[in-house]
N, C-alpha and C positions, 0 to 999 in steps of 0.2 A: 865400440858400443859397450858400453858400462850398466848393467842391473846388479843390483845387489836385494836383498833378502830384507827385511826390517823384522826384526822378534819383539816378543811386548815387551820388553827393555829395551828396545830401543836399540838393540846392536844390530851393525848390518854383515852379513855374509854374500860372497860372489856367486850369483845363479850364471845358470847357461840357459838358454835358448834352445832348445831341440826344437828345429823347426819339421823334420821328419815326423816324431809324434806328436808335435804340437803342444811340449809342455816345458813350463820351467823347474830346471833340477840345483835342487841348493846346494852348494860344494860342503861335501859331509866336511865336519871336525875329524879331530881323533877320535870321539868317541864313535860314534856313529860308522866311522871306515871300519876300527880294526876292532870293535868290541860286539856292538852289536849288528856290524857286516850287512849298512842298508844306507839307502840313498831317499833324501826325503824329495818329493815332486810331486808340481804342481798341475793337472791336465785343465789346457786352457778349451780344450773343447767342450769343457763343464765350464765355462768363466758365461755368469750372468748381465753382470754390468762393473763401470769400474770409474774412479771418480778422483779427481786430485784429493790430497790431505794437506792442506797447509799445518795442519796441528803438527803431525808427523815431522814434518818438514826442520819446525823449529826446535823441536828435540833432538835431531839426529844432523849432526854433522858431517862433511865429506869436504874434502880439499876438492871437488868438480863442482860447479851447480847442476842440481839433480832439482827433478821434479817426483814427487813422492806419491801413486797411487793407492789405492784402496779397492782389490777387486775381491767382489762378492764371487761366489760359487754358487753352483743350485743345490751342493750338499749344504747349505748355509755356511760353510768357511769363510772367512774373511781372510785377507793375506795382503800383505802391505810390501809395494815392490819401492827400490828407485828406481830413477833412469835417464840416463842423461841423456842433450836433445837428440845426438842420432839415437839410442834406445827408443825414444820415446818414438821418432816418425818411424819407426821398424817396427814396435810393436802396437801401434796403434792402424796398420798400415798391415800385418799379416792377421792382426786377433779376429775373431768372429764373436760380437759379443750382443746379444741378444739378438740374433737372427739378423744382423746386419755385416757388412763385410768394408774394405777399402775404405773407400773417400767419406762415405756417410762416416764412420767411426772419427776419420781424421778433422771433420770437422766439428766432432763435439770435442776435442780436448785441442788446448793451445795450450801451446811450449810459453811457459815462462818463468826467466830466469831467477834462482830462490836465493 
């Protein structure tokens, strides 16, 4: 399974999945590890709703086909994941996104190839 991070330029970094807390955590830079000694993450049991981005898509490049989301928070954050198609039926398949859980989730988003 492949997620990676999408920033407003448009570069991607490797998330991890913590399925124990239920959040995604960005794989710090250098800066971030050894300077200011913090790990950025995302708690998906704050995640409101979340929705393809074709825009994203066509900006950001990846040697996989990935599918590009856009999930809202109820802090109002935005955060822009990829994921390819096992990501994608994993996290569509553990999320809890607006009071809804499993199969309902999995059948509002289809896998298709970018």
């Amino acid at each position: 399974m492949k997620i990676v991070y999408v920033n407003k330029q448009h570069q991607c970094r490797m998330v991890t999945l913590d399925e124990g807390e239920n959040r995604f955590w960005v794989k710090p830079n250098l800066r971030e590890r050894l300077i200011e000694k913090r790990m950025i993450g995302f708690n998906l049991d704050q995640l409101e709703s979340i929705k393809e981005m074709p825009a994203i898509a066509e900006k950001v490049s990846s040697a996989l086909p990935m599918v590009y989301l856009l999930m809202m928070f109820k802090d109002k954050r935005q955060v822009a994941v990829g994921v390819d198609e096992k990501g994608l039926y994993a996290i569509t398949a553990a999320l809890k996104i607006a009071g809804q859980r499993g199969e309902e989730i999995s059948d509002s988003l289809v896998y298709t190839s970018l």
